[in-house]
N, C-alpha and C positions, 0 to 999 in steps of 0.2 A: 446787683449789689444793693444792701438795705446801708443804709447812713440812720447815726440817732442823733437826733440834736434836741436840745435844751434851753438854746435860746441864739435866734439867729434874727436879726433885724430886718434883711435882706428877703430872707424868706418868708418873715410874718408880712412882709407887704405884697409879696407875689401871688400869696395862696389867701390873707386875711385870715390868719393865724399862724401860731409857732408847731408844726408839726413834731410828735417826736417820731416819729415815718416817715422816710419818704428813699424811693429809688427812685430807677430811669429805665427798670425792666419789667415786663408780667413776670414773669417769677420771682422776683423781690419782692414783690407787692402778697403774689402766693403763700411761703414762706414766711411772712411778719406776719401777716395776721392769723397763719395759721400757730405761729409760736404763741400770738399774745391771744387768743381763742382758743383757736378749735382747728379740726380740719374740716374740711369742705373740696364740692368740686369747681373749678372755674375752666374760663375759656377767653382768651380774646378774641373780641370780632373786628382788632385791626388791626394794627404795625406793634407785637408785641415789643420788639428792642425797642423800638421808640416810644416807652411810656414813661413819662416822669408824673411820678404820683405822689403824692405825699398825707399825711393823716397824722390824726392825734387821737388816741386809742387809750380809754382809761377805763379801769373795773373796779369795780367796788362789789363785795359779796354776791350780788342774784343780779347785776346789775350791770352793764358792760354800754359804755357811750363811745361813738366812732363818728368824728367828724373828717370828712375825708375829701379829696380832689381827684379826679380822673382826667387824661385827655381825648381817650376816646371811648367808645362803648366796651363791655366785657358780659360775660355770662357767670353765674350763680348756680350752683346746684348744692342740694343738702344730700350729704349722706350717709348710711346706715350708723356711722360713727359719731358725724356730726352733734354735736351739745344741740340739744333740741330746746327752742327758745319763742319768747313769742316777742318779734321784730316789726318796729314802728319807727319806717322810713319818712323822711321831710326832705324832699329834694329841694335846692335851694336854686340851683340850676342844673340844667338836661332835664332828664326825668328818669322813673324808675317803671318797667313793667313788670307786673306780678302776674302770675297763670296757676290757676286754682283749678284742678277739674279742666272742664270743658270751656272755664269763664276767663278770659284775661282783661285785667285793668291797666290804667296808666296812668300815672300821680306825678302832676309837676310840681312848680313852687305855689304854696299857699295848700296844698295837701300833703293827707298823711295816709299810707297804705300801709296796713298791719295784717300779719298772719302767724300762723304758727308755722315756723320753719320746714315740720316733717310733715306738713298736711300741703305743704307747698308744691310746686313743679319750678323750673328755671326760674330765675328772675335774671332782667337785663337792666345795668345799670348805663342809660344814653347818657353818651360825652359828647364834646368836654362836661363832666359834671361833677358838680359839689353836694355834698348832702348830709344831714346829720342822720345817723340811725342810734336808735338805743333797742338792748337786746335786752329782754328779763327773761332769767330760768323759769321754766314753765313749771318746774316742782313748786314756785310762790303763786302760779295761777290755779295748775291743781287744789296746792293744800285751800286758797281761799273758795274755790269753789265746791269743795266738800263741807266748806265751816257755811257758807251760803244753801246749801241744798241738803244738807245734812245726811247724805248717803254720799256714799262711794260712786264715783262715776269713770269708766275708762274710755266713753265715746267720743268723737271728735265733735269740738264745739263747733264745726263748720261757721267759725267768724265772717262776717262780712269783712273784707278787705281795706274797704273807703269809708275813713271817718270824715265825715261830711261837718266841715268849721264849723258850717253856719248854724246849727243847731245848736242848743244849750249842751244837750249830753256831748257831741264833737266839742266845743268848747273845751267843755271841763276835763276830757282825755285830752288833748292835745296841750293846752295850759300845763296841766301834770307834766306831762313828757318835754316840754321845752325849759320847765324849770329843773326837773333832774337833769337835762343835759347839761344846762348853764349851771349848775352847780358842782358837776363832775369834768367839765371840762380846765383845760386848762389847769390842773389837780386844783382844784376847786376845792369849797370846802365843805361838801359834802362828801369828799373822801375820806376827811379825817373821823367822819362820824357814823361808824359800824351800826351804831343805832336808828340815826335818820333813813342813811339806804334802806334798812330793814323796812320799815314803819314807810317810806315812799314807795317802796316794791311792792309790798300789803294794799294800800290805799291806790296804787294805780291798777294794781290784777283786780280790786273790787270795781272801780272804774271802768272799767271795761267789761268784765263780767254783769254789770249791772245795766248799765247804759249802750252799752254797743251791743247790734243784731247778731245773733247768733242762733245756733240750732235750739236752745233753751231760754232764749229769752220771751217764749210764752208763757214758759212758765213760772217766771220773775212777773209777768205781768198779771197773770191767773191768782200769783200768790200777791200779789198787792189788793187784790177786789176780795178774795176769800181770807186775806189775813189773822181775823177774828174767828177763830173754831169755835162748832157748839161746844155747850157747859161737860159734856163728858167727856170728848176729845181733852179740852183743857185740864180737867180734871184727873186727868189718867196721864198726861203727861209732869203734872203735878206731882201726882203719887210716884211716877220712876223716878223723875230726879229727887224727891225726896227720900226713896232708899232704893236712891243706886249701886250701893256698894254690897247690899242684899240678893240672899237668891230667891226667887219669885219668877210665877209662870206669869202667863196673861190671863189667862184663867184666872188667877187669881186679882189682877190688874182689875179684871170685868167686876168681879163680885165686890169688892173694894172699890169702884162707881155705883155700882148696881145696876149693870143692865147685862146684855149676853153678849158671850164673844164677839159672836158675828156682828154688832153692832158698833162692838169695838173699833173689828177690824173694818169695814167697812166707813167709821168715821175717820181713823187713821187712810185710810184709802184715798179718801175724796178731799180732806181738808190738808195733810202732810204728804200726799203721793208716794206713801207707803205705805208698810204693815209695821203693824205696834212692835213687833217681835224685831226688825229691823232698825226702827228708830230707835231701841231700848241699846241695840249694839253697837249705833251710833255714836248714843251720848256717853258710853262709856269705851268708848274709843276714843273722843274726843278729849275725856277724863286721861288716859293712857298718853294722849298728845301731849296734853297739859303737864303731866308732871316728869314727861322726856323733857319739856322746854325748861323745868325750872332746877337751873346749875346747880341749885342746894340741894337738891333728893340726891338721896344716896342711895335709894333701895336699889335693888338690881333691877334688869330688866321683870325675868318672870317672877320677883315678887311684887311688881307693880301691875305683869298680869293677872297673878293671881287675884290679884284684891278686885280686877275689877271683870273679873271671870272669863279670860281667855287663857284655856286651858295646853292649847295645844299649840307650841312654839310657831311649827313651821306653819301652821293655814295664819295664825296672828302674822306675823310677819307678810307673807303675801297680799292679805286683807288694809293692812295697814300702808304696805308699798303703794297700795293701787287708790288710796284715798288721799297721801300724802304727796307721794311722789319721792319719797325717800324712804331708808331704812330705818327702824326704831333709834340703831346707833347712829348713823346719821345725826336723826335729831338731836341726841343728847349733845354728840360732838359740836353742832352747832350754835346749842345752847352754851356750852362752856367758852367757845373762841370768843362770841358774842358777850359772853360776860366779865371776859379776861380784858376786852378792849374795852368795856366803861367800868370797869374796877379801879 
């Protein structure tokens, strides 16, 4: 049996908050959070009639906070259905183990263990335990790490798991993540403001993308010492976006620097870890992003590809899913809820 409550005095001294969750069975607990989520697998590893649990469970757009109580240990599993998300646990008491591959960690209080859900194996949440988790949709880590790398990417970031406090970059993720939680908890008031979550969702996927280890964060560091491209990489990057809306070979890019393709493409190579031909399709997808986000175009979709020369519906849309993490409608749908709510 799930119970909703809204303000119980009795309660907020037993648990040290007002739960709007809480039963006294594993399957209650099952049930609520798969209505107010997702589904998922789970398991008890003790006495499930005998679990009184209780949580406060709040979502805002890409953003979902779960502050929760256990009393004894259970099991985690994501699946194929599962909302795939990328979860930064803070165990306050017990602890949490995470199992990646072959490697499993264990984060108690004063650590934070973050993974992407579908790149995960079980996770076991040890009781009695308390803990805060916030989930972010992994379509706002996608789309920022395509605005960051400026290509398309589909391969798993293979994140490190343990954001380590004591660092300046652990710092600054985990700061991030305890201020969205305390501002979403308890309907806080970063739920009345469709625009802040957006802009915190943004600013923590770069957070992490930036500063936490992963399979690409060589080449976040490669690109900080090589930054500065020579005069004709710059130059030729110049010339696309100044007629981007134009059709133009690279060929033509070359003679328009004045040097040979192959020089081209080889500076595109070694300074943007691409080919000219691909960054050109970038930034006019990027172009195509930008004016699905803004609520006042009216043009339709394919005369917006048109203009910025993708021709062919169905590969544009795949191309765009796998950069984004959403469909071109999508986007626009997003843009207009978002701009219904600060209108």
């Amino acid at each position: 049996m799930v119970w909703l409550r809204s303000n119980n005095s009795r309660r907020e001294h037993d648990y040290g908050f007002v739960p709007t969750l809480e039963g006294d069975d594993f399957e209650s607990m099952v049930r609520a959070f798969t209505t107010g989520y997702g589904v998922f697998g789970a398991k008890p590893l003790g006495n499930d009639r005998a679990f009184n649990w209780a949580a406060d469970m709040r979502r805002g757009g890409p953003l979902t906070a779960l502050h929760s109580v256990y009393p004894t240990s259970w099991k985690i599993r994501t699946l194929d259905e599962s909302p795939q998300h990328l979860a930064l646990f803070i165990p306050h008491k017990g602890s949490f183990q995470l199992t990646i591959g072959n490697r499993t960690v264990d984060g108690g209080p004063g650590q934070i263990l973050m993974a992407n859900n579908h790149e995960a194996d079980d996770r076991v949440v040890h009781g009695p335990h308390r803990s805060d988790v916030l989930f972010l949709d992994w379509k706002v880590v996608r789309r920022t790490l395509f605005s960051l790398l400026e290509t398309p990417t589909l391969e798993s970031l293979d994140l490190e798991p343990v954001v380590d406090l004591s660092t300046p970059a652990g710092r600054l993720i985990g700061n991030l993540t305890q201020t969205v939680i305390q501002g979403m908890r308890d309907g806080g008031p970063l739920l009345s403001s469709p625009l802040a979550l957006s802009t915190m969702s943004e600013a923590l996927a770069d957070l992490v993308i930036r500063f936490a280890q992963h399979r690409l964060s060589g080449h976040f560091e490669k690109k900080k010492v090589s930054a500065v491209a020579p005069w004709h990489v710059r130059r030729a990057i110049d010339y696309m976006h100044a007629n981007i809306a134009e059709p133009f070979t690279m060929s033509m890019v070359a003679d328009e620097v004045g040097i040979s393709l192959r020089a081209l493409q080889t500076g595109f190579k070694t300074f943007r870890g691409t080919s000219p031909g691909a960054y050109l399709r970038t930034i006019r997808l990027k172009a195509v992003h930008d004016q699905l986000r803004d609520p006042l175009n009216q043009q339709t979709l394919r005369d917006i590809c048109m203009t910025w020369g993708f021709f062919h519906p169905g590969r544009f849309s795949a191309i765009y899913r796998s950069a984004f993490g959403e469909s071109p409608r999508d986007t626009r749908l997003r843009a207009a809820i978002g701009f219904g709510a600060t209108a």
